[in-house]
N, C-alpha and C positions, 0 to 999 in steps of 0.2 A: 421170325415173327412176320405176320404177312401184314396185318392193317391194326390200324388202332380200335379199341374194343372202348373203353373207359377213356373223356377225361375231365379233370374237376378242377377246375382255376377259380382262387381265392373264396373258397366254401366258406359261409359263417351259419351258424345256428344255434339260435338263444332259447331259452327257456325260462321265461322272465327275465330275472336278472344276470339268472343262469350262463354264461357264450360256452355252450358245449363243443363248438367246432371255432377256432379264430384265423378264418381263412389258408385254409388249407391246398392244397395243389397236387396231380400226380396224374401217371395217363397209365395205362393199363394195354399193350399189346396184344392180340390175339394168342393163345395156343400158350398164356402162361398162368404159372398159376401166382398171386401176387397177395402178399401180404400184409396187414395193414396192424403193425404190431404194437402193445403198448399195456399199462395197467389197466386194474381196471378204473373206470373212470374217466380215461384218455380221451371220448370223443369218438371211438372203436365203432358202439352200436348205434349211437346219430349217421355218423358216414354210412353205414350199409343201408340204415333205411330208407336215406336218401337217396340213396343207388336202386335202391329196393321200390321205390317211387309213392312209399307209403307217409314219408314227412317231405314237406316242401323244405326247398333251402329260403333262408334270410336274403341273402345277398351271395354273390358270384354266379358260375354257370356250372351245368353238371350237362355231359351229352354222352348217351347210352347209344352206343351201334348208331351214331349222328343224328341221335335223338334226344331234344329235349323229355325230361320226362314229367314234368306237370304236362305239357301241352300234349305229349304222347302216352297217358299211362295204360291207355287196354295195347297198342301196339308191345308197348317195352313188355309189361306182364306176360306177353303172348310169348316175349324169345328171352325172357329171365326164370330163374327162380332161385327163393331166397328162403333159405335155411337158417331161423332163427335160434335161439338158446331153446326156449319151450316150443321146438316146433309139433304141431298137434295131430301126433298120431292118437286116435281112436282105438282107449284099451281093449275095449269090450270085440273090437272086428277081429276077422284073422289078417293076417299078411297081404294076401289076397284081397281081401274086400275093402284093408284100406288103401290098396293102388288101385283100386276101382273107384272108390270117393272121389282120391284127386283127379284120375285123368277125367272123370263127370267135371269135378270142378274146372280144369283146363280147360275143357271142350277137346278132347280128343275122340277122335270119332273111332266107334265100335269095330270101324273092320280094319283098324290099325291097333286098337287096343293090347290083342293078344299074342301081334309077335313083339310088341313093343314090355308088354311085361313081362313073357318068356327070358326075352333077353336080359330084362334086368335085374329077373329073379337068377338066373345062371351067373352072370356077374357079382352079383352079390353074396353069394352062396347062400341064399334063402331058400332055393326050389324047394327043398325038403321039410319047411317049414312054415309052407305057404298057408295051411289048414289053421293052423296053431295062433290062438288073441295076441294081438301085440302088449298086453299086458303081461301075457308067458315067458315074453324074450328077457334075453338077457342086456344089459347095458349097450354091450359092443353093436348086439344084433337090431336095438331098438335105432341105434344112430344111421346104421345101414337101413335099414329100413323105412326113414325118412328120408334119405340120401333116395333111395329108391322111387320114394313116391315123388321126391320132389323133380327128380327128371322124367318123368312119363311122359311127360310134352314133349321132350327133345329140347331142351333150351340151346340159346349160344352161349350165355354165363349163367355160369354158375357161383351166390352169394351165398356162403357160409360164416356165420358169426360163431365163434369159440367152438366149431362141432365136437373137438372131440374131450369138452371140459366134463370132468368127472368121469373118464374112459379109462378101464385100464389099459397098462403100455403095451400087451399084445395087442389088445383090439385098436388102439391109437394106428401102431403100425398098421395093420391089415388096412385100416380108414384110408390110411395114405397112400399104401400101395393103390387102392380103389381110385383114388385123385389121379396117381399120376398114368391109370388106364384112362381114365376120360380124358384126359390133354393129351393122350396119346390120338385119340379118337378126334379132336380139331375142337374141345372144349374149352373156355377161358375162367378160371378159376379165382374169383376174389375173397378171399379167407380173414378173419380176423383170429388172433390168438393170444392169450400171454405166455405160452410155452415157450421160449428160446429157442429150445433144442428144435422144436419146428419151424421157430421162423427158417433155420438155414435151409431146410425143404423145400423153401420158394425160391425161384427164377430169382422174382424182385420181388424188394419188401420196404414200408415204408414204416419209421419209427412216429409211434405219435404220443405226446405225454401233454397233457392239457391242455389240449385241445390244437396243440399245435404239432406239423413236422417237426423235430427235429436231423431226421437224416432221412433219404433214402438212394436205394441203387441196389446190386447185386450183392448175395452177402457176404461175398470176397471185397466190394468196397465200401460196404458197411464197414468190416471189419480193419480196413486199412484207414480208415480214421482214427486209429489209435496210433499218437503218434510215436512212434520206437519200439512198440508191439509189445508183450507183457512180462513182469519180472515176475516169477513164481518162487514159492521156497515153503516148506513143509512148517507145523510149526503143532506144537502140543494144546497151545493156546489162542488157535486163531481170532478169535472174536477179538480177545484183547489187543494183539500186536496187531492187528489189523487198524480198528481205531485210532492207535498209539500214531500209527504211520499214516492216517489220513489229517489227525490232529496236528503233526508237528512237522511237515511235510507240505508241500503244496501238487503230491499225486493225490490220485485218487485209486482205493485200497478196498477189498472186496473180496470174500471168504467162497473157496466151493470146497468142501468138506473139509479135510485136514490141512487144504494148499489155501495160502492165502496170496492174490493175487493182486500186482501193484502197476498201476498206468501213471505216464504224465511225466512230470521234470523231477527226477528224479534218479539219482545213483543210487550202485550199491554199495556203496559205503554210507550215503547217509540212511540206507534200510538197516545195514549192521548195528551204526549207532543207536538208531530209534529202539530196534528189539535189544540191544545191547547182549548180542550174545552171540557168536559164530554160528553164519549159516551157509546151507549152499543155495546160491539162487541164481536159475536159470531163465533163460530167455526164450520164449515163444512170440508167435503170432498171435494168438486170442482167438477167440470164438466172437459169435455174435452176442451172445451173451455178456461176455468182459465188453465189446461196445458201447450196447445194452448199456450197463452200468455206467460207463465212463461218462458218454454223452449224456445221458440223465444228471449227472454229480454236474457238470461242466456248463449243461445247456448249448450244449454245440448248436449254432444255427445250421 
């Protein structure tokens, strides 16, 4: 990581009586891609737009490429872009004419335009679908293809809220393969999601539930915040024995399909007595997910 890209010491942002963000903290490295993980609800899309220079903050500081960004917003706008949930591509254009809109809107000058969209259409695997309304495409290729418009500029970061919510899981994959070509290329990538399975994606990721951190770091010590790693064991009735064992137990207890999986203070002998019935239960590390959960149930600071 060569220099700092992002950083946001004790963020607040109200909404009347609303505190959508309750000072919040995190700094963002160059060349990673960083994720800013939680429900929905969490204070997720407050942070990006304030990153995005579109809501001012309450109280704390926020410095973009060592910029404030009230005081700098046509500078920041010039080397960001921000990919919203609705971000608005034009059904009625083709492929083409809507990465002509934005780089118009950019200010990207004409005799940079055409190899800058060459590229992005090759990248993208658009080129062959350049002609065709973006109302034509398909889910996966409507996302790529604001992905698209949104870098014609060239930015240094790149701000994606949920991109790939409502994607199906090939085209999710391809999205991401596309992410980690641009961080290949010296881009900085700030993402929000509630997928799990992609927080582990990112370099760094920070947890956030109501508006506050709860964790953050790499998702290997995300993941080592669970203390003793995870008890798993099979069970015909997860939902129930699951419960059983967060009710009369002082772990915390949490179903992924058939396996129901048990964090915290906690033996296996008092899991045998709770489900009251011989099981086998093995010992992992967890995912980010089991985290995820733990930290949520516990409030870990």
């Amino acid at each position: 990581m060569s220099s700092q890209i992002v950083e946001i010491q004790n963020l607040v942002k109200s909404f009347g009586e609303v505190q959508a963000v309750k000072g919040i903290s995190f700094k963002v490295e160059s060349g990673e891609v960083f994720g800013l993980v939680g429900p929905d609800g969490a204070g997720k899309t407050t942070t990006m737009r304030i990153l995005a220079a579109i809501l001012s903050p309450d109280k704390g500081s926020v410095k973009i490429l060592n910029m404030d960004p009230v005081s700098n917003r046509e500078r920041i706008h010039d080397q960001i872009a921000y990919m919203s949930q609705r971000f608005g591509l034009y059904q009625d254009l083709t492929v083409e004419e809507n990465m002509t809109f934005y780089a118009d809107m950019y200010g990207v000058k004409k005799k940079d335009l055409k190899a800058s969209m060459e590229k992005l259409l090759d990248w993208s695997s658009l080129t062959q679908f350049r002609k065709r309304p973006a109302g034509k495409l398909s889910g996966g290729m409507k996302q790529k293809l604001g992905l698209a418009c949104a870098l014609i500029h060239t930015p240094q970061l790149l701000l994606l809220d949920e991109p790939t919510n409502g994607v199906d899981p090939v085209s999710r994959k391809e999205f991401w393969n596309l992410l980690y070509k641009l961080v290949e290329d010296g881009l900085t990538i700030i993402l929000t999601t509630a997928y799990l399975d992609e927080a582990e994606k990112c370099h760094r990721l920070a947890f956030i539930d109501k508006g506050e951190i709860t964790a953050r770091g790499t998702p290997e010590e995300i993941i080592d915040l669970i203390p003793n790693g995870v008890l798993k064991f099979k069970s015909d009735n997860p939902f129930s024995e699951s419960n059983a064992i967060s009710k009369n137990t002082d772990a915390v207890s949490t179903v992924f399909g058939s396996q129901v999986h048990v964090m915290g203070p906690v033996t296996t002998e008092e899991i045998q007595s709770v489900v009251n019935r011989p099981v086998q239960i093995t010992k992992a590390k967890g995912s980010v997910e089991d985290a995820f959960v733990y930290l949520s149930e516990t409030n870990h600071g």
